[in-house]
Every structure is written in C-alpha cells, then in structure tokens.
C-alpha positions in Angstrom: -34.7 -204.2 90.8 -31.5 -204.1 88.2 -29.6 -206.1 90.6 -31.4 -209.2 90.3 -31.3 -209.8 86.9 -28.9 -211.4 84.9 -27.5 -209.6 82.4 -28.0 -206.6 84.5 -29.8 -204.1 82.9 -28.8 -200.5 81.2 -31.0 -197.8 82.5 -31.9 -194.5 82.7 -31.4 -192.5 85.3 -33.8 -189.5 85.9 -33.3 -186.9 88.4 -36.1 -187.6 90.5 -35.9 -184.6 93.0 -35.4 -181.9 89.9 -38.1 -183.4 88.8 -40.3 -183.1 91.7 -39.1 -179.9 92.0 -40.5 -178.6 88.5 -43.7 -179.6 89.2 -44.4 -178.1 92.5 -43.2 -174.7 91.0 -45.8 -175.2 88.5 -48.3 -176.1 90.8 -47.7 -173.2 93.0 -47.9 -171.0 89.9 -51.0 -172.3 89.0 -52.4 -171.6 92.3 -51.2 -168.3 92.1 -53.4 -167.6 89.3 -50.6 -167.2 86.6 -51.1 -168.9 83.2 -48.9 -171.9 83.2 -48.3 -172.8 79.0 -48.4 -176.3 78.7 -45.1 -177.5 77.3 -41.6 -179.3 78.2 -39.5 -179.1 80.5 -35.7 -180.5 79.6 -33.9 -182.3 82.7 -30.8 -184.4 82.0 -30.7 -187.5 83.0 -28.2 -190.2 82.9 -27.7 -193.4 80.9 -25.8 -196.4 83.1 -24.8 -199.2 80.8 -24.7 -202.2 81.9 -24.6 -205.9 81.0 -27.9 -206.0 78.7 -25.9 -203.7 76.1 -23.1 -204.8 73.9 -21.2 -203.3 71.2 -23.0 -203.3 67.3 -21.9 -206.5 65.3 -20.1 -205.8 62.4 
C-alpha cells in the first residue's frame, strides 16, 4: 500500500512468520494443559524510512 502514496511512507516491519510462530507454540501449550503466563513476547522488527520522514529542524 506504501507504494502508492506520495511521500512514501516509513514503516515498520514486523516479522510476520516469527510471529505466527510464537503463537502457535502457545497455543499448543495451552492445549497441552500447561499453564501459559500471560506476558510479552519481544520480536525485532525493522524500521524502513522512507519519504514521510525528514531530518529534525534546527
């Protein structure tokens, strides 16, 4: 959708399959009747700068 706007945009990329991934391991836990703690779970992700950011004016 970034590509057809003008600036383009910056955005965050998110690893999708990881997390996909984290999930299902916590769903199969679940169903494996151990106690899943609620909580986070960190994932990096990626910022991709594009035309919508600029430098700070001084």
């Amino acid at each position: 959708m970034t590509q057809y706007c003008d600036p383009p945009l910056t955005t965050v990329a998110q690893p999708r399959f990881q997390i996909g991934q984290q999930a299902m391991l916590l769903l199969l836990e679940q169903l494996h009747g151990q106690n899943v703690a609620s909580g986070s779970r960190l994932l990096d992700s990626e910022l991709i700068v594009r035309g919508s950011t600029a430098a700070p004016k001084r």
